[in-house]
C-alpha positions in Angstrom: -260.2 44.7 156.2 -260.3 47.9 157.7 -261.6 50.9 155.2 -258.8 53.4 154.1 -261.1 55.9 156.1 -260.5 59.6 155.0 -260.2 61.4 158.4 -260.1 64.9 156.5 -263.5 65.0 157.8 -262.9 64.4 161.5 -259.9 66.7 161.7 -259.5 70.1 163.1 -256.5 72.4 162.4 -254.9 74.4 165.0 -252.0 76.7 165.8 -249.8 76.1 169.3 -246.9 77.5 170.8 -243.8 75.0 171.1 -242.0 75.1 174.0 -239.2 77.5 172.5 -242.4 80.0 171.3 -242.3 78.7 167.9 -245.9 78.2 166.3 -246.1 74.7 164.4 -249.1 74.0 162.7 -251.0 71.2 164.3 -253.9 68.7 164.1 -256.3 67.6 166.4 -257.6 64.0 166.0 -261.7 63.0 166.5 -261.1 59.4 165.5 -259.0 56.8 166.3 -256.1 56.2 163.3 -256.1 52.6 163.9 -259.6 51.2 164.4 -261.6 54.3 163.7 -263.5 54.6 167.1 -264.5 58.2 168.1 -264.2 57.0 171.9 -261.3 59.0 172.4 -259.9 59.5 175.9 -257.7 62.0 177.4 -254.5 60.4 179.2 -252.3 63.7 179.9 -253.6 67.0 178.4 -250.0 68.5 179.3 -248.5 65.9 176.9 -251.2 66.1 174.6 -251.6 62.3 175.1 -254.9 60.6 174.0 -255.8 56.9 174.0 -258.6 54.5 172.0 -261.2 53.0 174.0 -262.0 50.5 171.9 -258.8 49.3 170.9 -256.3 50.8 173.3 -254.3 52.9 170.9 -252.3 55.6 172.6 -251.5 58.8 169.7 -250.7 62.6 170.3 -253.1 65.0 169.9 -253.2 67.8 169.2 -250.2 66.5 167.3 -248.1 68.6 164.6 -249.6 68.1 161.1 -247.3 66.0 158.6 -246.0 69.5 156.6 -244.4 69.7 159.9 -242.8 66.6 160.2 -241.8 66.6 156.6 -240.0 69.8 156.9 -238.6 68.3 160.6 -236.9 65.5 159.1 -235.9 67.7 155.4 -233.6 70.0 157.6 -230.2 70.4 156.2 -227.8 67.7 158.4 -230.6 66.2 160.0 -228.9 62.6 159.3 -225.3 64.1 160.5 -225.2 62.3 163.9 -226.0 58.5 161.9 -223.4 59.1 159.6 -221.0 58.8 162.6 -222.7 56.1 163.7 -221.6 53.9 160.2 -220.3 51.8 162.2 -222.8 51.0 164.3 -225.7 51.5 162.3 -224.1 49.3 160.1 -224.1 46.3 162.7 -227.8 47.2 163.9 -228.6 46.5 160.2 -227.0 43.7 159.6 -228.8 42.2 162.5 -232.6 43.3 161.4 -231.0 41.5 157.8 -230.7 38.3 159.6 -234.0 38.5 161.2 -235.7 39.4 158.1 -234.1 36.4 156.0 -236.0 34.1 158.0 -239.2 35.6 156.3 -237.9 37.4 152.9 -237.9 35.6 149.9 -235.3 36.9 147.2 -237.3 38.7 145.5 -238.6 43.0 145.3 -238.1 44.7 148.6 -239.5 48.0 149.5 -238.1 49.8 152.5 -240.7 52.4 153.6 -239.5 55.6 155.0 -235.8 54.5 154.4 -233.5 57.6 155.4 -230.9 57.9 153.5 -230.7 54.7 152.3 -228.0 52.5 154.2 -230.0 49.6 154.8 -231.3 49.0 151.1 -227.4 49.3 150.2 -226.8 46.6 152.9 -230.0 44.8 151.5 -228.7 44.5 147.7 -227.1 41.3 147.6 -229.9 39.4 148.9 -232.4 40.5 146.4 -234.0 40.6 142.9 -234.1 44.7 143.3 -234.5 47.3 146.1 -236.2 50.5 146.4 -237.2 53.1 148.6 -239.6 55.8 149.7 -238.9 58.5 151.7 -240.3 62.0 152.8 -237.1 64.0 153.6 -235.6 66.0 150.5 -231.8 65.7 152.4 -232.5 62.3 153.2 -233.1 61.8 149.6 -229.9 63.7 148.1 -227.6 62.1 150.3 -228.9 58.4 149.6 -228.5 59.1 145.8 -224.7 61.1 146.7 -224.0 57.9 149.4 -225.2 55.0 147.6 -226.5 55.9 144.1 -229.9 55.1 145.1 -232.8 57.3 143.8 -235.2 56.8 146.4 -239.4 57.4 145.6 -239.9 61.0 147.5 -243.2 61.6 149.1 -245.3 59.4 151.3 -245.7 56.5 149.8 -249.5 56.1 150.7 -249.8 59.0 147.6 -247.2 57.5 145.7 -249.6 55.2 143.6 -247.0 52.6 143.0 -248.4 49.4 141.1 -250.4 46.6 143.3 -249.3 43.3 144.2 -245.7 44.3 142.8 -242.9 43.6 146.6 -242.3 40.2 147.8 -241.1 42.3 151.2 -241.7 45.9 152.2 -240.4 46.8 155.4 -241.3 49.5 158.0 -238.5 50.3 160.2 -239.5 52.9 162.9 -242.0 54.4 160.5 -245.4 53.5 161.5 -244.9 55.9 164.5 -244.6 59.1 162.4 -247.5 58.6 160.0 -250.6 60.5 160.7 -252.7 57.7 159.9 -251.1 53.9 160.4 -254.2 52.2 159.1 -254.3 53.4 155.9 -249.8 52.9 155.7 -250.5 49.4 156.7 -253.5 49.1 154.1 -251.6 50.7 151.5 -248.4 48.0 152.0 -251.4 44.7 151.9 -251.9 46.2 148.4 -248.6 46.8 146.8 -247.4 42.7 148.2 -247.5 40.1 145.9 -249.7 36.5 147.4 -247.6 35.4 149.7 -245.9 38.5 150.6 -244.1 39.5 154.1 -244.4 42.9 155.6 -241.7 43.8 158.7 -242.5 46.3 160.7 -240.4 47.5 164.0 -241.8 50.2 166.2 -240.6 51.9 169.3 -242.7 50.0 172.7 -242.3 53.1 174.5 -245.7 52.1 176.7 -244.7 49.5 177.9 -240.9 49.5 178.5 -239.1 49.2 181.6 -237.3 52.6 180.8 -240.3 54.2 180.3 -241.9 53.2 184.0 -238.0 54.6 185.0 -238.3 57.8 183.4 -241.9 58.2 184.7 -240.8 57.5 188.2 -237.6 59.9 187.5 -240.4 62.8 186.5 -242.7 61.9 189.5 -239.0 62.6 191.8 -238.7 65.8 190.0 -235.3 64.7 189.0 -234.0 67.8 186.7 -232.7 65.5 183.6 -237.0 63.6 183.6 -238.8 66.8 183.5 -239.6 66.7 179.8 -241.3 62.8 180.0 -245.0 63.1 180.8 -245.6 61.8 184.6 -248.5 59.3 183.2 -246.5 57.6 180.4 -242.5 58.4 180.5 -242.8 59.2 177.0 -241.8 62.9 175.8 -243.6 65.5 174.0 -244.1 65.3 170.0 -241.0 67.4 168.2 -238.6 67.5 172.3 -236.6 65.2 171.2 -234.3 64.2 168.0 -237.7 62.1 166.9 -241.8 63.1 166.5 -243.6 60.3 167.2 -247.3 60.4 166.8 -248.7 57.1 167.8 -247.1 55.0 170.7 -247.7 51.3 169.7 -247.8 48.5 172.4 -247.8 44.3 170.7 -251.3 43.8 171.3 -252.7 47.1 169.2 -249.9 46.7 166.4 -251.2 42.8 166.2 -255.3 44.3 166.1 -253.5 46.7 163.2 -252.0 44.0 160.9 -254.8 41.9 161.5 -257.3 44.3 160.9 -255.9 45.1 157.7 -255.8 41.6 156.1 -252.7 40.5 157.1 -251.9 37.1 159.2 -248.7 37.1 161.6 -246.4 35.1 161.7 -243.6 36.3 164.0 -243.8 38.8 167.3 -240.3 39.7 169.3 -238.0 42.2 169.7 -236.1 44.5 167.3 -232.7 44.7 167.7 -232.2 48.5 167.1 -229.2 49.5 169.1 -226.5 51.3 167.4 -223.8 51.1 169.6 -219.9 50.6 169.7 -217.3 48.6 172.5 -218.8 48.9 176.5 -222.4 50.6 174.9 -222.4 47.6 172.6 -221.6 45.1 175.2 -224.4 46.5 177.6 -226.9 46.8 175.1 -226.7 43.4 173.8 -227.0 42.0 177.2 -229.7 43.8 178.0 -231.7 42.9 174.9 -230.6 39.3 175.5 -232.2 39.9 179.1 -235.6 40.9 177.0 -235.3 38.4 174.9 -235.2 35.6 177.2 -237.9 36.9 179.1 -240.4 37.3 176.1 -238.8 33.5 175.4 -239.9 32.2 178.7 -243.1 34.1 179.2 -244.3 36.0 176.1 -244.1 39.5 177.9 -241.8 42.6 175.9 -240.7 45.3 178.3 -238.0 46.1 175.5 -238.0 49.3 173.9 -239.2 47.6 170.6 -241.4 45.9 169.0 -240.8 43.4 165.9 -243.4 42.1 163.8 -243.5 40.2 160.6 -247.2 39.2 158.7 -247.8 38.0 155.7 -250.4 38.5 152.8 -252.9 35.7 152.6 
């Protein structure tokens, strides 16, 4: 199993200038977050995108440091434009429900990094008890005003909740915003019970098709590409409605569970579209496209990733 490694040590903090003249405070990283290699390599310095050598991880650095992203996501109607997506985001749940019964037993779920809570109030029915953790103080209010949850707050790697206590802990696009994935994923192998199933769904943003398209869009000059990097098609850390730290492709998210104790059992394609009448229609063709062509040859040019392991 890989060591919770404390990368205090191998961290240096800087300030930068955002691109509306903003200073964030930032991080640079000497060591690799998921196999703890110091062969770093630098993929486009205008990005600030870095990759493993030894295990092919691509992260951000410098990247901002997590009081950032914890006061990011704690900004007053920072959830607005899901909650009129209901609708929608109600469907996308339900289908990440159904994927995740194949797996769950009926037993204690944790959902890590869980919003404001609308998928452990879809979740309740179909187990023992729900909870959640969660990082964003309105997130937090408004799952306990929505759906009278009172969700953990904090990360839950310093949460010190009890070992070998959730039959299922999920990580729904979480992994990507953590400053150090190996010691999330460690932290989950220790709070599941023998026999327990961790989900986790991350973004696949390396490897998608509308990644390669918004690279070639940049390389074009088009006006509406000009904040994806030319290398990668991905954007910037804090340009966008997300900060995502670490861009995960299957085979370095597999070498992460695996690395970490865990066996798995399942690899495809989360279903995360939120989308309503012609959007919808598109979108679920598209993903049935992806689906049939990770069917037929094992290859995932979706914009996700699913994957589902298991506690020995």
């Amino acid at each position: 199993m890989i060591a919770q490694r404390s990368l205090e040590k191998k961290k240096m903090i800087a300030e930068e200038k955002t691109t509306v003249g903003e200073k964030i405070g930032t991080e640079v990283v000497l060591a690799c977050n998921v196999c703890g290699s110091d062969r770093i390599k630098t993929l486009d310095s205008d990005f600030n995108f870095c990759r493993c050598d030894s295990c092919g991880y691509v992260f951000d650095s410098p990247r901002p440091s997590f009081a950032e992203i914890t006061a990011f996501y704690s900004q007053a109607g920072k959830y607005d434009i899901w909650l009129t997506e209901e609708r929608a985001r109600d469907m996308m749940w339900k289908r990440r429900l159904k994927k995740l019964s194949r797996h769950s037993s009926k037993g204690y779920l944790l959902d890590v990094g869980t919003g404001y809570g609308q998928f452990l109030d879809l979740a309740r029915p179909f187990f023992a008890e729900v909870s959640g953790t969660e990082v964003s103080e309105s997130a937090v209010a408004l799952a306990k005003e929505k759906y009278g949850l009172s969700l953990l707050a904090g990360q839950v790697e310093a949460l010190d909740l009890p070992s070998q206590s959730f039959d299922t802990i999920t990580v729904f696009h979480v992994l990507e915003h953590v400053p150090d994935p190996a010691k999330l994923v460690n932290v989950c192998h220790a709070m599941l019970r023998a026999q327990g199933t961790l989900v986790i769904a991350v973004p696949n943003d390396v490897l998608a098709w509308t990644s390669k398209i918004k690279k070639l869009g940049k390389k074009l000059g088009l006006r509406s590409f000009q904040k994806f990097s030319p290398k990668l098609g991905i954007s910037r850390a804090g340009t966008s409605r997300e900060i995502h730290l670490s861009h995960f492709t299957p085979a370095v998210l597999r070498r992460l569970l695996k690395g970490c104790g865990l066996q798995v059992m399942e690899e495809s394609l989360d279903p995360y579209y939120a989308s309503t009448g012609i959007r919808l229609l598109l979108d679920s063709v598209y993903s049935a496209l992806h689906r049939l062509l990770y069917a037929a040859l094992k290859i995932n040019r979706y914009d996700t990733i699913w994957m589902v392991a298991r506690k020995p």
